[in-house]
Predicted model as a PDB file, atoms N, CA, C, CB and O in Angstrom, pLDDT in the B-factor column:
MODEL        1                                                                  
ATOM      1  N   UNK A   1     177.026 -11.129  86.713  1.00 74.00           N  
ATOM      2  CA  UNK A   1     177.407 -10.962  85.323  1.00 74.00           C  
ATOM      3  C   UNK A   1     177.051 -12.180  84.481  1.00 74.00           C  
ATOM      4  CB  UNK A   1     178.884 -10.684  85.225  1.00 74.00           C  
ATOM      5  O   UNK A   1     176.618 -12.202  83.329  1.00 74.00           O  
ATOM      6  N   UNK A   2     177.316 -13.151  85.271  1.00 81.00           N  
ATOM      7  CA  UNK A   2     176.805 -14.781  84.414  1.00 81.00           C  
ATOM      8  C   UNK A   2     175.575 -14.711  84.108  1.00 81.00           C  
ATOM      9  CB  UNK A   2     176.854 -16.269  85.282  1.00 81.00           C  
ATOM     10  O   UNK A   2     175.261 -14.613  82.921  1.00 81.00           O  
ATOM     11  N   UNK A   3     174.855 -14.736  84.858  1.00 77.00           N  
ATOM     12  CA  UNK A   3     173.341 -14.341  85.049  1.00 77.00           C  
ATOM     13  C   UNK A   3     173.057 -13.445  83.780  1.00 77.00           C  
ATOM     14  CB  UNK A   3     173.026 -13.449  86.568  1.00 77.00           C  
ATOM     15  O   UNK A   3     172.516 -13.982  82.814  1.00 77.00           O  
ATOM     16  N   UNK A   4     173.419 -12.014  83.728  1.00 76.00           N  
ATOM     17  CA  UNK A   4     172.854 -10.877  82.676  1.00 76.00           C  
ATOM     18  C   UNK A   4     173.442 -12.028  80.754  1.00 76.00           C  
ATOM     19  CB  UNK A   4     174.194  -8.617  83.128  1.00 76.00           C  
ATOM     20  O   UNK A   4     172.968 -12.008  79.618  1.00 76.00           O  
ATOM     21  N   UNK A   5     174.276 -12.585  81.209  1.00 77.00           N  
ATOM     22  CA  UNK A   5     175.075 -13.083  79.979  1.00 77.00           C  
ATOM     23  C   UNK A   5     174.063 -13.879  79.426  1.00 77.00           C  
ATOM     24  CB  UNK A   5     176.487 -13.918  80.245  1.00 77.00           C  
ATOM     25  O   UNK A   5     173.407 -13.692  78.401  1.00 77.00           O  
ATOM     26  N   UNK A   6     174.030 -14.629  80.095  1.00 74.00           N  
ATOM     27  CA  UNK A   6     172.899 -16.286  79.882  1.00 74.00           C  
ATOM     28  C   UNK A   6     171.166 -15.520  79.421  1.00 74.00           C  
ATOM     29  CB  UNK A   6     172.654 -17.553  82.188  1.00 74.00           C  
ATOM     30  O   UNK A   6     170.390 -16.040  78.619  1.00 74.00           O  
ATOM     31  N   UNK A   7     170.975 -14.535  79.993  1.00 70.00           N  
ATOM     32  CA  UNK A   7     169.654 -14.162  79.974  1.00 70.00           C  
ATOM     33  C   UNK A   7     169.618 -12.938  78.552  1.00 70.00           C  
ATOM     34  CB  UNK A   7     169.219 -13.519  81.666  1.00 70.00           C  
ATOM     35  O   UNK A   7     168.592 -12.675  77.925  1.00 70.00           O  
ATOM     36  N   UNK A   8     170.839 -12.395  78.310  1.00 74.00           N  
ATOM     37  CA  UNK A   8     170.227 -11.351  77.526  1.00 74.00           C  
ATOM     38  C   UNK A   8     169.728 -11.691  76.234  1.00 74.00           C  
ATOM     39  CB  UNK A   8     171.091 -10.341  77.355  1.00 74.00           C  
ATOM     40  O   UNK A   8     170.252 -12.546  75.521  1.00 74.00           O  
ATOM     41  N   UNK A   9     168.779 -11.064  75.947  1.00 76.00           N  
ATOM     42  CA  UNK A   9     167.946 -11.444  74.439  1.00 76.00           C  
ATOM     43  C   UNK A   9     167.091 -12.352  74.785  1.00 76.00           C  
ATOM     44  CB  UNK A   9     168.811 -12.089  73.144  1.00 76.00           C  
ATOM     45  O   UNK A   9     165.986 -12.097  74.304  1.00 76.00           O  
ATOM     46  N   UNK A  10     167.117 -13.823  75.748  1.00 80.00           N  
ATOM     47  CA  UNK A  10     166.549 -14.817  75.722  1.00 80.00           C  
ATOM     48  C   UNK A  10     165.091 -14.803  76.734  1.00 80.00           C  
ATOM     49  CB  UNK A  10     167.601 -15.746  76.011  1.00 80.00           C  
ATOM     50  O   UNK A  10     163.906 -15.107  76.591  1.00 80.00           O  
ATOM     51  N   UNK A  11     165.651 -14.455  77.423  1.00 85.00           N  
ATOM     52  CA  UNK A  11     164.321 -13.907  78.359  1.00 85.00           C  
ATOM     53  C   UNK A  11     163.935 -12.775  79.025  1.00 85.00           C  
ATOM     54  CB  UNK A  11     164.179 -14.512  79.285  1.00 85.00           C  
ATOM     55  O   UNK A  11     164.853 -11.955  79.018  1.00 85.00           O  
ATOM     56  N   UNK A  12     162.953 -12.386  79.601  1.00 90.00           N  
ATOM     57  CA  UNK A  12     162.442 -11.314  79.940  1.00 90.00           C  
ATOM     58  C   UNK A  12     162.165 -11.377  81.236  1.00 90.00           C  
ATOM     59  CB  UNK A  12     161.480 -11.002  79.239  1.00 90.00           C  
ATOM     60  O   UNK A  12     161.243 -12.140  81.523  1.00 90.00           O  
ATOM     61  N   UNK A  13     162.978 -10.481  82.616  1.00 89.00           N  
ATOM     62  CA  UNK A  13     162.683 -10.801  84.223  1.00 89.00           C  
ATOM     63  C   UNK A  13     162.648 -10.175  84.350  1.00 89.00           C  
ATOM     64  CB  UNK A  13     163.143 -11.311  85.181  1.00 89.00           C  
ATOM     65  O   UNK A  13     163.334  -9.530  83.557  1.00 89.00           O  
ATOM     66  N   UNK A  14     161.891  -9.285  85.439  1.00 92.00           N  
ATOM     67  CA  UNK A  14     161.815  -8.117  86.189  1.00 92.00           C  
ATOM     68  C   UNK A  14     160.371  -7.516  86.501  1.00 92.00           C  
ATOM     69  CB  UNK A  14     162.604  -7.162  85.489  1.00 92.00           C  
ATOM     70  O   UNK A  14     159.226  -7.951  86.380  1.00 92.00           O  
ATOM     71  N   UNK A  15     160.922  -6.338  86.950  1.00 96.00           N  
ATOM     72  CA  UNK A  15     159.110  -5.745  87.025  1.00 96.00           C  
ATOM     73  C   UNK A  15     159.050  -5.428  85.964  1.00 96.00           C  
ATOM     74  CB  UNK A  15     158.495  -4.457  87.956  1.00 96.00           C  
ATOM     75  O   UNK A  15     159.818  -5.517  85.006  1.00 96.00           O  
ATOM     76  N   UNK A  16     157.588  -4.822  86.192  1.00 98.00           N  
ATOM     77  CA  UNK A  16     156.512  -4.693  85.017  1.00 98.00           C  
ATOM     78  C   UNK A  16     157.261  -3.290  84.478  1.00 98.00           C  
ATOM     79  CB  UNK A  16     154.577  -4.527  85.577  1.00 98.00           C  
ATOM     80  O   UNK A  16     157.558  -3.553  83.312  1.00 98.00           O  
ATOM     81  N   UNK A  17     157.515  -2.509  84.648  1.00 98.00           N  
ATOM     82  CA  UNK A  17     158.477  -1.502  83.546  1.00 98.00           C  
ATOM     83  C   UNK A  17     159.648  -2.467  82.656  1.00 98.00           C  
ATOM     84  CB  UNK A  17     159.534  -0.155  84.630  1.00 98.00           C  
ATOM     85  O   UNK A  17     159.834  -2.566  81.444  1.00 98.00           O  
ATOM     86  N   UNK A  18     160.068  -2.868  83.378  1.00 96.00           N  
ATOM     87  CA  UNK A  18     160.975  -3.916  82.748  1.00 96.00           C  
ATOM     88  C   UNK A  18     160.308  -4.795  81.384  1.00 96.00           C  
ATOM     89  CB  UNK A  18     161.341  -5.004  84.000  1.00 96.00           C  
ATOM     90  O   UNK A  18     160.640  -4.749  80.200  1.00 96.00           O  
ATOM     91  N   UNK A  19     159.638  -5.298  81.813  1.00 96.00           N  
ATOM     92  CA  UNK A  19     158.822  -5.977  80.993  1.00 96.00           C  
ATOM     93  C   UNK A  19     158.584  -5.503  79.601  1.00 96.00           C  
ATOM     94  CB  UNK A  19     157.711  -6.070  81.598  1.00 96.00           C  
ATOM     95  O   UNK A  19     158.669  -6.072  78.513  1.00 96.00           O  
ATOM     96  N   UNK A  20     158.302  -4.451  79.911  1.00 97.00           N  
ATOM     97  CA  UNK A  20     157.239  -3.534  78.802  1.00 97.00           C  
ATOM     98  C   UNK A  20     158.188  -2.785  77.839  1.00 97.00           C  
ATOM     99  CB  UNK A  20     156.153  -2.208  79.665  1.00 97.00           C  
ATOM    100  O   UNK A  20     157.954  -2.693  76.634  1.00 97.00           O  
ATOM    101  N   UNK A  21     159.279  -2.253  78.446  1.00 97.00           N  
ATOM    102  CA  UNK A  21     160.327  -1.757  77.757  1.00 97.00           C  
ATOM    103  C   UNK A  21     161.177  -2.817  76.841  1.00 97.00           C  
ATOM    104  CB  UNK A  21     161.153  -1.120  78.754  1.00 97.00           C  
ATOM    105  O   UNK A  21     161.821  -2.648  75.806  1.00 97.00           O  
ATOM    106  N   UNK A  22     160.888  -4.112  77.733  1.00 94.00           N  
ATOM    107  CA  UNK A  22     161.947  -5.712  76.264  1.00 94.00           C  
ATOM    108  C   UNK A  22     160.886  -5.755  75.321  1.00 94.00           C  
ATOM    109  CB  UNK A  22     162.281  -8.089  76.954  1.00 94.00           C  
ATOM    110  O   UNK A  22     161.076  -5.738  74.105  1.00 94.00           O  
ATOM    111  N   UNK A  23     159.977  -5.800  75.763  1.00 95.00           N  
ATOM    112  CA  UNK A  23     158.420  -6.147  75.260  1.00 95.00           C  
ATOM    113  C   UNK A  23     158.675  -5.305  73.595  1.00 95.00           C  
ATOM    114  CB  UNK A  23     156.812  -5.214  76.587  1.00 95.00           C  
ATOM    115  O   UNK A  23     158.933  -5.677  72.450  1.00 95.00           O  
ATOM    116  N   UNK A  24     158.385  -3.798  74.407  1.00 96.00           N  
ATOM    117  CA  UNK A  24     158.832  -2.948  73.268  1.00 96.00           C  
ATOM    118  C   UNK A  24     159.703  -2.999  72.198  1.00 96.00           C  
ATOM    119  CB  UNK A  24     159.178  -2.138  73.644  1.00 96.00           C  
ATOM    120  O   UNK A  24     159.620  -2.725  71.001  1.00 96.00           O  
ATOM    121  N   UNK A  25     160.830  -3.552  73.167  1.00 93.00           N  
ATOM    122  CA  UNK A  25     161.814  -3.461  71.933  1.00 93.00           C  
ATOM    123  C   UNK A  25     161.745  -4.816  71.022  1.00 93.00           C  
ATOM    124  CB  UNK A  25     163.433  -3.248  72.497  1.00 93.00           C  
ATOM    125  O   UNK A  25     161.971  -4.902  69.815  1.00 93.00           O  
ATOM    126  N   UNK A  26     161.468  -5.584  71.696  1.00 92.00           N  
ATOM    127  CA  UNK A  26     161.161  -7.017  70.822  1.00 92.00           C  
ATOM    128  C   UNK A  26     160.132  -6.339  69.324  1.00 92.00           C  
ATOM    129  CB  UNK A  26     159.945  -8.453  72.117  1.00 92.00           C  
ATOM    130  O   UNK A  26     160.344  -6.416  68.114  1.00 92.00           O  
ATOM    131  N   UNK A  27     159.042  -5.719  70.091  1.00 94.00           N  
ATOM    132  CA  UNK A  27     158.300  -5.228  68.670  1.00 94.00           C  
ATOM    133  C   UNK A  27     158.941  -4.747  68.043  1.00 94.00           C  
ATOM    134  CB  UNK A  27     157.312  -4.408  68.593  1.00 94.00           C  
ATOM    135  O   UNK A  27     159.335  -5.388  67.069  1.00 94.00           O  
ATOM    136  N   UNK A  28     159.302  -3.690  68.184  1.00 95.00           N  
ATOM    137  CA  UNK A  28     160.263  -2.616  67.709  1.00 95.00           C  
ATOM    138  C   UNK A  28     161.067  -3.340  66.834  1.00 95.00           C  
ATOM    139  CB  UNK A  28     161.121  -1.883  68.822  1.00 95.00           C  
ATOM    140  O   UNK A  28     160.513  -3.367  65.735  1.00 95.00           O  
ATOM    141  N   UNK A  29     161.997  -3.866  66.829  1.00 91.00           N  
ATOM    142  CA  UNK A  29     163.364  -4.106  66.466  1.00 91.00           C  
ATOM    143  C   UNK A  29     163.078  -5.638  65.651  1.00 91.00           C  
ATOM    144  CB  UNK A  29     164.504  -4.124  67.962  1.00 91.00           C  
ATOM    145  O   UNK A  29     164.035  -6.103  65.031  1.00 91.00           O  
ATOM    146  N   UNK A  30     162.096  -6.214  65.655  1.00 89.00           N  
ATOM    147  CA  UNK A  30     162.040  -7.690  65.428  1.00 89.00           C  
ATOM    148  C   UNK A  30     160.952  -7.860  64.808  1.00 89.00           C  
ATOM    149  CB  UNK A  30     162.087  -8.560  66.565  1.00 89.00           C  
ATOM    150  O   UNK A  30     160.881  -8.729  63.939  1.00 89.00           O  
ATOM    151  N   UNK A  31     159.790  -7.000  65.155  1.00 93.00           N  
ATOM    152  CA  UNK A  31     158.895  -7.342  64.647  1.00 93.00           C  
ATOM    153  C   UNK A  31     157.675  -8.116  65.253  1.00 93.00           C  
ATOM    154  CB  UNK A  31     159.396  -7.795  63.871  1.00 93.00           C  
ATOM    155  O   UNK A  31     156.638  -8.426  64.665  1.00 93.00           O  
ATOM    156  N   UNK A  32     158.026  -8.365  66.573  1.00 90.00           N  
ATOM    157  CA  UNK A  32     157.240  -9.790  67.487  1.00 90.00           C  
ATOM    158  C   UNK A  32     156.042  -9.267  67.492  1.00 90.00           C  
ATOM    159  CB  UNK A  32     157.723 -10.245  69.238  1.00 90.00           C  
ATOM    160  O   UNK A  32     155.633  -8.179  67.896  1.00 90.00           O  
ATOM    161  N   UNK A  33     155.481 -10.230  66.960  1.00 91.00           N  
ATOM    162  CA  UNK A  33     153.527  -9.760  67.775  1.00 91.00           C  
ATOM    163  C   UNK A  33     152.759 -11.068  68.500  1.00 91.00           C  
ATOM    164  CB  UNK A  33     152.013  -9.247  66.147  1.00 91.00           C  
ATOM    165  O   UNK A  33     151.606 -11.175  68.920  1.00 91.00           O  
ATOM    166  N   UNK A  34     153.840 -11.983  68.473  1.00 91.00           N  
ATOM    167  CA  UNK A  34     153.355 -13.399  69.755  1.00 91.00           C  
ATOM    168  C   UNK A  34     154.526 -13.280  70.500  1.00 91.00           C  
ATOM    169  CB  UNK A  34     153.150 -15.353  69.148  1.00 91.00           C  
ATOM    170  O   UNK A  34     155.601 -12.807  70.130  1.00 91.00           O  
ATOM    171  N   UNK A  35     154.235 -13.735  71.548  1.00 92.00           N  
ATOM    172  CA  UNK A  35     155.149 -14.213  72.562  1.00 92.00           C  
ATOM    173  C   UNK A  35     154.807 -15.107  73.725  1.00 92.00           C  
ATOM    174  CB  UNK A  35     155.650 -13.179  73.080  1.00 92.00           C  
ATOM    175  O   UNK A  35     153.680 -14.938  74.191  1.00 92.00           O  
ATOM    176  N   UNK A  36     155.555 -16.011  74.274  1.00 92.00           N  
ATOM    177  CA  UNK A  36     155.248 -17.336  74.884  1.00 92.00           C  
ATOM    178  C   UNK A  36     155.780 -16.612  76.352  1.00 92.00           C  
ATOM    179  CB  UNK A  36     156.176 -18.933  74.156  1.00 92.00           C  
ATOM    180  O   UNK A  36     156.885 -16.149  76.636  1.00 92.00           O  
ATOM    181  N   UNK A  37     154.590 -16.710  77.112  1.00 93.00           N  
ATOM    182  CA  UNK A  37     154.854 -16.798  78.479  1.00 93.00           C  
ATOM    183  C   UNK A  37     155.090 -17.795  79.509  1.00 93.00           C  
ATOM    184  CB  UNK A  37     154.138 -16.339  78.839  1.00 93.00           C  
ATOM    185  O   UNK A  37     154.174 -18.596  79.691  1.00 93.00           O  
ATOM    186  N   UNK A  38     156.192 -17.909  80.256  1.00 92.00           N  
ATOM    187  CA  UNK A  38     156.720 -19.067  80.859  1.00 92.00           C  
ATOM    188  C   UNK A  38     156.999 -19.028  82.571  1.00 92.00           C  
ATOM    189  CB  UNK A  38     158.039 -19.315  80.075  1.00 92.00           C  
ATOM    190  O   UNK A  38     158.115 -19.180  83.068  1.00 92.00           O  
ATOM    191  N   UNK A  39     155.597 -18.767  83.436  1.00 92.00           N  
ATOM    192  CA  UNK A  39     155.706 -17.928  85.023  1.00 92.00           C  
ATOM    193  C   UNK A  39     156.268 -19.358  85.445  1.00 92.00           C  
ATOM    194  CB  UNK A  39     153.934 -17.172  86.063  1.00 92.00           C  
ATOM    195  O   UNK A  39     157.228 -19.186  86.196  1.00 92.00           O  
ATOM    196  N   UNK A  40     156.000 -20.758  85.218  1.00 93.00           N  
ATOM    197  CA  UNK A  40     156.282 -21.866  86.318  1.00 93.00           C  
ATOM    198  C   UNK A  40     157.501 -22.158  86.308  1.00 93.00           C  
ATOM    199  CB  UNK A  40     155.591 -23.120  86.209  1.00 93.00           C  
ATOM    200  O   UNK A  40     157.719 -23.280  85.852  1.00 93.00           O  
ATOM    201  N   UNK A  41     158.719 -21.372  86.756  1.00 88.00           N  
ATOM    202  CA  UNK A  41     159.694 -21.868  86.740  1.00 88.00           C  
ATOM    203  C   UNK A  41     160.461 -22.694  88.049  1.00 88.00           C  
ATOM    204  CB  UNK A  41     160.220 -20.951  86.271  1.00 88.00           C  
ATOM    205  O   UNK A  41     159.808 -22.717  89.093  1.00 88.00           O  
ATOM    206  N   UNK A  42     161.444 -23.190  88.053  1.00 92.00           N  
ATOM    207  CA  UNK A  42     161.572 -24.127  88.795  1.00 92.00           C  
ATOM    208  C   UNK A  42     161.774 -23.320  90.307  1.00 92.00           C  
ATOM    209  CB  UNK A  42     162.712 -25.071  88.228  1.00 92.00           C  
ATOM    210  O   UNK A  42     162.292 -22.203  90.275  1.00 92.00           O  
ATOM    211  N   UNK A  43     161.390 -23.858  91.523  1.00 94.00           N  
ATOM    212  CA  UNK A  43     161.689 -23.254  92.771  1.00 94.00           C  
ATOM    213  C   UNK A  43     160.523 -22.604  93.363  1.00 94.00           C  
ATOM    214  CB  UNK A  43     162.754 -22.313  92.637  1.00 94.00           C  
ATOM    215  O   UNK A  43     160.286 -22.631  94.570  1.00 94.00           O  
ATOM    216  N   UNK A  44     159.473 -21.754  92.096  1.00 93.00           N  
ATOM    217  CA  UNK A  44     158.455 -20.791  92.689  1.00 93.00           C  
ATOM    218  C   UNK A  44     157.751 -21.766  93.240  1.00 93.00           C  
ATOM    219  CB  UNK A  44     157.612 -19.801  91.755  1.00 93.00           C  
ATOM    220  O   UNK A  44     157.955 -22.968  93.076  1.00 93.00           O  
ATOM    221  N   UNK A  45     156.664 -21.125  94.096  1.00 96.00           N  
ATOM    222  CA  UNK A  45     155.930 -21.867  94.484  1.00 96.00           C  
ATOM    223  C   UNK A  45     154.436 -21.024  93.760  1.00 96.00           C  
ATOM    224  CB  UNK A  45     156.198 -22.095  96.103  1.00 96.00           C  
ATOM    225  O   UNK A  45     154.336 -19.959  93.152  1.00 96.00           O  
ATOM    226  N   UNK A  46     153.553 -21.919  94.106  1.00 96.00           N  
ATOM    227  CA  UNK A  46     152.573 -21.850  93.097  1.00 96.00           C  
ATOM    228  C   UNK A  46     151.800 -20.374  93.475  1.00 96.00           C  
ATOM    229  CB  UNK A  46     151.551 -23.281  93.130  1.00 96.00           C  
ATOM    230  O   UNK A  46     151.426 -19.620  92.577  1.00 96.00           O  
ATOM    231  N   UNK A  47     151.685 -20.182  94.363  1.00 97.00           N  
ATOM    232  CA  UNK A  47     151.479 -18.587  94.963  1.00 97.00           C  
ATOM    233  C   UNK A  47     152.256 -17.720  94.042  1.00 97.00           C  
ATOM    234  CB  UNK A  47     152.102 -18.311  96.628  1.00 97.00           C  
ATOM    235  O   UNK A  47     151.647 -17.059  93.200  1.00 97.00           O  
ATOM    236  N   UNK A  48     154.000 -17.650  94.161  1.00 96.00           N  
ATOM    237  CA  UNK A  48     154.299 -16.386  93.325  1.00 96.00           C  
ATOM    238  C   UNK A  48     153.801 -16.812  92.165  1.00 96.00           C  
ATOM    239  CB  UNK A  48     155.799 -15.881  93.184  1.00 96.00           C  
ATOM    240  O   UNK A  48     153.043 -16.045  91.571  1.00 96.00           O  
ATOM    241  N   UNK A  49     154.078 -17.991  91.639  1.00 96.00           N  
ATOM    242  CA  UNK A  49     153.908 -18.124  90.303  1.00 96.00           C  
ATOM    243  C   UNK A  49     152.393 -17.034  89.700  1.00 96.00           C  
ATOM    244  CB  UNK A  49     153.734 -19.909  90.096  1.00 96.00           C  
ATOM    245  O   UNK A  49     152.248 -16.052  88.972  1.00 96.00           O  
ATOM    246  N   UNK A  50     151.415 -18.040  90.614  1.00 97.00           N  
ATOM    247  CA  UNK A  50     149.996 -17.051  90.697  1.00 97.00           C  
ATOM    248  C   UNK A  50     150.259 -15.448  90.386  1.00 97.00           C  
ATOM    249  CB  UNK A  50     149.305 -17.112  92.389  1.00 97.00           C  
ATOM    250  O   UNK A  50     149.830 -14.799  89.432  1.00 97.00           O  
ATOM    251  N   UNK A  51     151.234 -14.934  91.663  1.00 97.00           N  
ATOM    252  CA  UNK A  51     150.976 -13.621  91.743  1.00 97.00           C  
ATOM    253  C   UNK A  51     151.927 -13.032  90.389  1.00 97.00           C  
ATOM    254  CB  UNK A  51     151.378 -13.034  93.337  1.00 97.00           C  
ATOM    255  O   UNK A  51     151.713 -11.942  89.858  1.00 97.00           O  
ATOM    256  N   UNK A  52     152.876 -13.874  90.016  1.00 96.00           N  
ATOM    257  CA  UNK A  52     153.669 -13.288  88.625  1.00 96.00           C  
ATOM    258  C   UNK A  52     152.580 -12.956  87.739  1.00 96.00           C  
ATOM    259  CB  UNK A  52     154.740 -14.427  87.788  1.00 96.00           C  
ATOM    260  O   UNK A  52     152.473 -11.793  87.349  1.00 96.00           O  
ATOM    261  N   UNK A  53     151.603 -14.011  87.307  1.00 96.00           N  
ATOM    262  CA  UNK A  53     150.331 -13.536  86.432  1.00 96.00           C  
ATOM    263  C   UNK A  53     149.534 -12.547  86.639  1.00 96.00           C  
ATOM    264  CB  UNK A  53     149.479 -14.360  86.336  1.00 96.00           C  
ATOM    265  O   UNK A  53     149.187 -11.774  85.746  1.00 96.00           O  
ATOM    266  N   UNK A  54     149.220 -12.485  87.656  1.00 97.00           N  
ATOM    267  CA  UNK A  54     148.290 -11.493  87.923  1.00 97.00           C  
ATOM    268  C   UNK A  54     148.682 -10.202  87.594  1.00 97.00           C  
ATOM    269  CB  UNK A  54     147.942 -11.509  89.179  1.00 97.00           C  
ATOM    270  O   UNK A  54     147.900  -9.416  87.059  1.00 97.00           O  
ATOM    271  N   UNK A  55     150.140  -9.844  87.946  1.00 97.00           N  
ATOM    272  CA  UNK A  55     150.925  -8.854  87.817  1.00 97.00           C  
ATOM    273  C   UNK A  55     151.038  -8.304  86.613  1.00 97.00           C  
ATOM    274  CB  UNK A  55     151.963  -9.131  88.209  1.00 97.00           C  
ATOM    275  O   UNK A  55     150.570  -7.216  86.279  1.00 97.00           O  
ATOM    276  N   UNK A  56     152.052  -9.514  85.532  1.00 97.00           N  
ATOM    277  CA  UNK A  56     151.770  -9.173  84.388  1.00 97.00           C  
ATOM    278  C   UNK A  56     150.251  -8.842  83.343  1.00 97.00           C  
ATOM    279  CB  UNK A  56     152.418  -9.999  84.057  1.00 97.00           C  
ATOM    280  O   UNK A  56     150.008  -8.210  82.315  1.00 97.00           O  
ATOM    281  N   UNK A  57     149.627  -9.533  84.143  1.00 97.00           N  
ATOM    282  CA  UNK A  57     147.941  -9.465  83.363  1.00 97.00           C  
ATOM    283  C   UNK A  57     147.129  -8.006  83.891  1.00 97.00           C  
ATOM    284  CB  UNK A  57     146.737 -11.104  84.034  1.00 97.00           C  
ATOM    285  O   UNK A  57     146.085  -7.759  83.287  1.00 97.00           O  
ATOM    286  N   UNK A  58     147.471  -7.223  84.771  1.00 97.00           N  
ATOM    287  CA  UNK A  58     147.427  -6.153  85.377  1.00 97.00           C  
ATOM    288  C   UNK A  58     148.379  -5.125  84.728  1.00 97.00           C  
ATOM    289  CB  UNK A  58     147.654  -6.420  86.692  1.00 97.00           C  
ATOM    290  O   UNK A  58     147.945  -4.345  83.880  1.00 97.00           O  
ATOM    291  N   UNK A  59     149.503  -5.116  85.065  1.00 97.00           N  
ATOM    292  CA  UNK A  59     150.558  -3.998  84.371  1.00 97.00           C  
ATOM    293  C   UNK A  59     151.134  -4.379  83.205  1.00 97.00           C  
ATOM    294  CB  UNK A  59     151.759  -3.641  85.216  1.00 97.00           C  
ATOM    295  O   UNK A  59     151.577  -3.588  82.373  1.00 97.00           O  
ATOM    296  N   UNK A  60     151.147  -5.635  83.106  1.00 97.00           N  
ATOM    297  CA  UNK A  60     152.069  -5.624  81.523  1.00 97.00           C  
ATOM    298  C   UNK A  60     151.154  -5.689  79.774  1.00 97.00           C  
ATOM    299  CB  UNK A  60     153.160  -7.366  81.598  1.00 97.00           C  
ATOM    300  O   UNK A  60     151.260  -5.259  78.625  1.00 97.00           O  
ATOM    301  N   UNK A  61     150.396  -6.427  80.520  1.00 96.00           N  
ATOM    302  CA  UNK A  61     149.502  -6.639  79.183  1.00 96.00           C  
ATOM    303  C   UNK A  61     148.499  -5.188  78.641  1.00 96.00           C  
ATOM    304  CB  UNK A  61     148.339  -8.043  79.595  1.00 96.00           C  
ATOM    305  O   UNK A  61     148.563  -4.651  77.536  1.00 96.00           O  
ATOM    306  N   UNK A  62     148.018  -4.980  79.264  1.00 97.00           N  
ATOM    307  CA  UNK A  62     147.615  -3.448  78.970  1.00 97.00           C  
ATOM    308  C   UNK A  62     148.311  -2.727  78.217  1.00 97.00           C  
ATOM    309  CB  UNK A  62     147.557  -2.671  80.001  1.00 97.00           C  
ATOM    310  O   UNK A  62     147.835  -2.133  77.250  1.00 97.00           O  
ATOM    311  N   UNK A  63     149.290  -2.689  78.491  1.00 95.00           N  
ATOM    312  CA  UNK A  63     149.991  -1.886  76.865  1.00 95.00           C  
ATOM    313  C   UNK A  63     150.007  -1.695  75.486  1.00 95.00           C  
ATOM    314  CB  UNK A  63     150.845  -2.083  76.616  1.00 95.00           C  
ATOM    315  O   UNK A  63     150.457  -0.826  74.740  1.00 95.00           O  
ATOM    316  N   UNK A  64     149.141  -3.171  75.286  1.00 91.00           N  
ATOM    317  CA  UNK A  64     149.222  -3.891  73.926  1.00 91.00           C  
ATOM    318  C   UNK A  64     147.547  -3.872  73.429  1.00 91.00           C  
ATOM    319  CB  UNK A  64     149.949  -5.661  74.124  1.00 91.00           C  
ATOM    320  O   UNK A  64     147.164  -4.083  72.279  1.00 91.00           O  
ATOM    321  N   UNK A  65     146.717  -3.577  74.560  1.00 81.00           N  
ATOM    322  CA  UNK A  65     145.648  -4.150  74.074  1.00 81.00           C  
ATOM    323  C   UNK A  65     144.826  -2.750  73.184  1.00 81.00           C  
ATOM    324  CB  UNK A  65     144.792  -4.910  75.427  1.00 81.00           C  
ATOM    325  O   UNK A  65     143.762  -2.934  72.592  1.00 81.00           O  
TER     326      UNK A  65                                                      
ENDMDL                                                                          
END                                                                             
């Protein structure tokens, strides 16, 4: 519950449906047409980090283009 508290509105985690649906609503509701991507977070190692991009640059970004 701490976790969902601290994170809602502020960032965006999950899979790529996930993604695409905040994504959405960020447009939607706000207006966003930039957004700052932030994969190096503390703990990953440079592999997931890698594979977080790839992922999103595969399933998430396509939506938009």
């Amino acid at each position: 519950d701490a976790f969902d508290q601290i994170t809602t509105d502020r960032f965006i985690i999950g899979d790529p449906a996930h993604c695409i649906a905040e994504l959405q609503r960020y447009i939607t509701e706000l207006g966003t047409n930039y957004i700052v991507c932030r994969m190096n977070l503390p703990g990953l190692s440079h592999a997931k980090v890698m594979a977080s991009m790839r992922l999103f640059a595969k399933e998430v970004m396509p939506q938009w283009r």
